[in-house]
N, C-alpha and C positions, 0 to 999 in steps of 0.2 A: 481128719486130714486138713491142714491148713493149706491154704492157695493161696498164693502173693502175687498181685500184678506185676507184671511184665512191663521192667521203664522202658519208657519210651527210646528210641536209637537217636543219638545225639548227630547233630550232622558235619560231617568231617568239614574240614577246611575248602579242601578241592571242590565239595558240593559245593560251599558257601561262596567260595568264588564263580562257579558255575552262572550261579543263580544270581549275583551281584550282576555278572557280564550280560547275562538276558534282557535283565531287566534297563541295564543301561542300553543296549541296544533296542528295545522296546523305544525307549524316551527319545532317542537318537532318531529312530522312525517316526515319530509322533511328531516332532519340533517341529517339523520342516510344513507339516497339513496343519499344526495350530498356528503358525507361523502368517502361511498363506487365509487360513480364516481370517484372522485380523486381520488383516491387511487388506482383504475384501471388505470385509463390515467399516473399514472406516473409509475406505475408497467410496463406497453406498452413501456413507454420510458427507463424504463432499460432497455428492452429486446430489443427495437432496437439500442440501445450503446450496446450493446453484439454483435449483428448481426454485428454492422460496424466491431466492434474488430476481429471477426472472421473474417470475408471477404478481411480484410485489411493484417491478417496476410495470406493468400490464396493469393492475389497478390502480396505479397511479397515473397513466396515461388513460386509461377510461377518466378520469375525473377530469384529467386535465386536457385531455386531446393533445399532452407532447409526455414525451419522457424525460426524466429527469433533467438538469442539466448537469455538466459534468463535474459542476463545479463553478455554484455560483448564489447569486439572491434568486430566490423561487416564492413567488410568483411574479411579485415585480421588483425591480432592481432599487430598492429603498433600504434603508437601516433598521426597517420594520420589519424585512421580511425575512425569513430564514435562510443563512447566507453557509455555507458550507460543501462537505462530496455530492454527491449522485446519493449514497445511501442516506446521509441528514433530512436526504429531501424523500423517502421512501419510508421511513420511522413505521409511521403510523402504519402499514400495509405489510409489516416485517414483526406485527405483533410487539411494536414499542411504540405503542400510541401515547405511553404515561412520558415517555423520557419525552416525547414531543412537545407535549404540553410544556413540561419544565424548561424548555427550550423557547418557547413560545411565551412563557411567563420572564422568563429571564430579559427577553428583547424588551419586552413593555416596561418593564420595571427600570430597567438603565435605559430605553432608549436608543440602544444601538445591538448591533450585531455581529460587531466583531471585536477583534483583540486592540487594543491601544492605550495611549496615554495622553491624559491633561497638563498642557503646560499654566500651571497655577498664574505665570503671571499674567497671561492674556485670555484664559478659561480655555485657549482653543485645543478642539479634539483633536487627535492625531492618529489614524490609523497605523496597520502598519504593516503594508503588501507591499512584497512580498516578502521583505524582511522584517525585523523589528527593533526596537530598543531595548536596553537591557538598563534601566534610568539608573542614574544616581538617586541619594535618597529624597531627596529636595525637590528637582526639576531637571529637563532636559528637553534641549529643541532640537531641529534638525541638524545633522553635522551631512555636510556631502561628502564628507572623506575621501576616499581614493582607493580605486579596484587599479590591480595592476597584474598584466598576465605572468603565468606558468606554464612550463609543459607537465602534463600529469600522464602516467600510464595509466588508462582508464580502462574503462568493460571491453573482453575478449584480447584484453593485451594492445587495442589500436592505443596510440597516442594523440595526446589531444592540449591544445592550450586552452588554456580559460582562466576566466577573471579571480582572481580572490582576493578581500580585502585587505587592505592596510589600514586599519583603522588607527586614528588619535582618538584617544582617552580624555572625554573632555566635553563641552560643551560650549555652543555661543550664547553671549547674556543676550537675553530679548531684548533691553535698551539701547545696546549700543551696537550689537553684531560682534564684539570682539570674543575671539574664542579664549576661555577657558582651561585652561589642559588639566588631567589628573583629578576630574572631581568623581570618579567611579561611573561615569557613562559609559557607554561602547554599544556600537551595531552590532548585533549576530546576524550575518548571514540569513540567509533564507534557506528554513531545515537544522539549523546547527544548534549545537547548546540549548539551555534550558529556556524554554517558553515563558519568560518572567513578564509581565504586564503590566501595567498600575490599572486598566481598571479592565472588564471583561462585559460581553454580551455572547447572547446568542452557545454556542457551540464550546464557549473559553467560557462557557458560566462555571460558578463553585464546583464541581466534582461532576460535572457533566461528560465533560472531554476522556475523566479517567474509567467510565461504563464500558465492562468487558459484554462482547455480542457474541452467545452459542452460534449463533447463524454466520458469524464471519470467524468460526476458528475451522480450519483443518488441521486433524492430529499427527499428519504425517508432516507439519510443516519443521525440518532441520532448523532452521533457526532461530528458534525456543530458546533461550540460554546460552545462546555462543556469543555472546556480548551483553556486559551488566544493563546496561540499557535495552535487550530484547527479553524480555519477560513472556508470564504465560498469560495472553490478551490483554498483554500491557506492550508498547513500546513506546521511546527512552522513562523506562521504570524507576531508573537509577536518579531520576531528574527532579525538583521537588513538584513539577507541573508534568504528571503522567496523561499519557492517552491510551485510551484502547484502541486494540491492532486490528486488522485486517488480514486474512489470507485470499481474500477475494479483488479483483480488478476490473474495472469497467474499462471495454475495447474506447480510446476517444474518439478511433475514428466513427463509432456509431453511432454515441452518445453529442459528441461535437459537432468535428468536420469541416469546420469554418478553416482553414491556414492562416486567414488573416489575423483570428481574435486569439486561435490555440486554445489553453484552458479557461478564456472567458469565453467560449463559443453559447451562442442561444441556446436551449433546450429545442427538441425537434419533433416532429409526427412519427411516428413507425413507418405512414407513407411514406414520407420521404427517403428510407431504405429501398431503392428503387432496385435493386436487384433482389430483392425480396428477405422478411425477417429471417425464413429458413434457411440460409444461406449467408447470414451476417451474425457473427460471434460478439457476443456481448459482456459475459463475464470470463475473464480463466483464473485462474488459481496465481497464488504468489508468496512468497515467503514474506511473513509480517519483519522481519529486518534482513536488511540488503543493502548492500556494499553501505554500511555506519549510517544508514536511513531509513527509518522506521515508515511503513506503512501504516499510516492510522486511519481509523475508521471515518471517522466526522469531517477530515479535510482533504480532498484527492491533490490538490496541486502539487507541484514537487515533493510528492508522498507516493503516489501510486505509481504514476509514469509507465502507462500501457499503451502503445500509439501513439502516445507523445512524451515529444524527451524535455527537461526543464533544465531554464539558466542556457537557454543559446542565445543569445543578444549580441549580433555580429562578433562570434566566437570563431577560431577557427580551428577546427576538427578534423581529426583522420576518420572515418567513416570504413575505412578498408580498403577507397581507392587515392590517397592521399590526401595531401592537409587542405582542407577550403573554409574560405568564408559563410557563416548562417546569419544571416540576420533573422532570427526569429524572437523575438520579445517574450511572445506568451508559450516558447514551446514548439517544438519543432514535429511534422506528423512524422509516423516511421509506422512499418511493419517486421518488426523485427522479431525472429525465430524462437518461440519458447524456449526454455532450459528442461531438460530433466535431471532433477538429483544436483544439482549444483552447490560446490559447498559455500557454505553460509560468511564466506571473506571478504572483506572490504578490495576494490581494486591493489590500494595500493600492499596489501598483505598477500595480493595471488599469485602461486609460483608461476612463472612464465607458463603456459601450456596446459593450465591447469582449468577448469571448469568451472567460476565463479559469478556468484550471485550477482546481474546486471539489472539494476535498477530502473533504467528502459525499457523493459519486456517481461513478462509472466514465466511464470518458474514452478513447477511442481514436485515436490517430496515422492508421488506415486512414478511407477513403471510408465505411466502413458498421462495425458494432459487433461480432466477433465473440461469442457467447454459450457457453455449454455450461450446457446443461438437465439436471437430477440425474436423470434416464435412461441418461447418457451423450452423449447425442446433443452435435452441433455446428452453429450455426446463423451465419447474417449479417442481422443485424436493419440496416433501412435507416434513415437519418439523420429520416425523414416520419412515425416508426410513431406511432401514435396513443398517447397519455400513458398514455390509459385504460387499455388494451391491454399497453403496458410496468410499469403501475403492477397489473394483474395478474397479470401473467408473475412478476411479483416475491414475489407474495403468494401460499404455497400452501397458504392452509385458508381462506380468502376467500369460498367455497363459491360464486364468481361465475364464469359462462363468459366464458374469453378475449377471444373473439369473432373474426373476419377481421383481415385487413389488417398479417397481421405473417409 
């Protein structure tokens, strides 16, 4: 007797839709818990790049009995010394003690600590804060040119005038003072176009400036890519002098505090946070480019602008209760209201009513705001917290209680 296996039963169509449908509803289920995973595990990872930032700035204040400055020469105000953000001045304590050195080799070897240019005919240095040169190939002195106001619709839709350049193309000759025109000179701005220099120290050494930092990226940072110039730990990448970006921002009111000096303010004690560290916000989060200005790592001035806003120089601004005069030279203080989720548009690209990256105040990609408070501490400040409440957390000699609800 022969016996023949029994083929297998083929499975109909309906089955095979069946079982297609399941399984898609399976993954449809799934999405949304792997979804919420990530999104926890990198929320975790900003908040322990917060902790380093705080702990880093805490042994740096053990050594030195102040904290960073916010932005400036540390330890003394020479061309010797290392002249840059809050973080430049932290390196070494953020487990980049080598980029330090090379930063520290670079000053000695040129001499100087910052960006500028030689005018050949007279040797002399020329720095070039807040703005800079962009020389012709030859030489180039000072041109004082002419700022001339605009109205611009700026951050949250207020309107604001302010200064922007009119420059002449051109140069004066150092013998006679007569200008020039047309020899490829020109000012950029302070923040604009590309960082081109004749010669570099310090922070603008060979390939220093373009070091990307794990510790200053958050992966939920939106605007990665939404402009050729906002790269991944690079901002303006597009440019042929890159830097590494930042998603992280030092509070100035904490960090500085001066009104008079802005972002030259002295570095300070943690005593001096007279309403106490627990209670005064030091770092928050930020989108590495924001409204066509890159946050970068090595330089906080008109780069960061957390607590203080840059380019007020008896300007006159709508603020939200009408247009007034600021005379602030180095930066004006504010405590202005994080963003959540904001998209990643320059002002003048943002549709009316629309939620746009403001370059004055801290911005987070997550559901809620992580903080870190100059205690150390790490916190998740919710999208509802009260102005009041946030605009204290900001201010630490205020001598006003906090209050609930944060």
């Amino acid at each position: 007797m022969i016996f023949r296996a029994a083929r297998p039963r083929a499975y109909t169509l309906v089955e095979l839709l069946v079982t297609i449908a399941i399984i898609t509803i399976l993954i449809a289920l799934l999405l949304p818990g792997v979804q919420k995973v990530r999104q926890a595990a990198s929320l975790l990872r900003c908040q322990n790049n917060l902790k380093q930032l705080a702990l880093g700035v805490h042994q740096f204040h053990a050594r030195n009995e102040k904290m960073p400055p916010y932005w400036g020469s540390y330890p003394t105000p020479t061309t010797l010394s290392v002249k840059g953000s809050w973080f430049a001045h932290i390196l070494p304590d953020v487990e980049q003690g080598a980029l330090a050195e090379r930063i520290d080799a670079n000053i000695r070897a040129t001499g100087n600590n910052w960006n500028g240019y030689t005018i050949p005919a007279t040797g002399t240095w020329v720095t070039s804060t807040p703005g800079y040169w962009s020389p012709p190939r030859t030489y180039v002195i000072d041109n004082p040119g002419v700022y001339t106001y605009v109205q611009v619709r700026g951050f949250n839709g207020h309107v604001h005038w302010e200064w922007q350049w009119v420059g002449r193309t051109g140069h004066y000759e150092p013998a006679n003072a007569v200008w020039v025109p047309g020899t490829g000179g020109r000012w950029e701005p302070p923040g604009s176009g590309p960082r081109t220099v004749t010669q570099t120290g310090g922070i603008y050494g060979a390939g220093i400036s373009e070091t990307r930092f794990s510790v200053l990226r958050c992966w939920n940072d939106a605007s990665i890519g939404s402009d050729p110039d906002a790269g991944d730990g690079r901002v303006y990448a597009a440019q042929p002098t890159k830097w590494g970006s930042t998603n992280y921002l030092a509070n100035w009111n904490a960090l500085g505090g001066d009104s008079r000096l802005g972002y030259q303010s002295p570095p300070r004690a943690l005593s001096a946070l007279s309403d106490g560290a627990a209670c005064t916000v030091l770092f928050a989060e930020g989108y590495s480019w924001c409204d066509a200005r890159g946050r970068v790592a090595l330089n906080s001035w008109e780069d960061h602008g957390f607590g203080l806003t840059w380019g007020l120089n008896n300007d006159q601004v709508d603020l939200g209760d009408g247009a007034k005069r600021y005379n602030y030279p180095n930066g004006m203080p504010n405590t202005f209201s994080f963003q959540i989720r904001p998209k990643p548009l320059a002002a003048k690209d943002c549709p009316i009513g629309e939620n746009c990256c403001n370059n004055w105040t801290a911005q987070t990609g997550h559901d809620v705001m992580p903080v870190a408070f100059a205690d150390g501490s790490v916190h998740l400040l919710q999208p509802g917290i009260d102005t009041g409440v946030w605009s204290r957390l900001l201010l630490p000699t205020d001598g006003q209680p906090v209050g609930a609800g944060w």
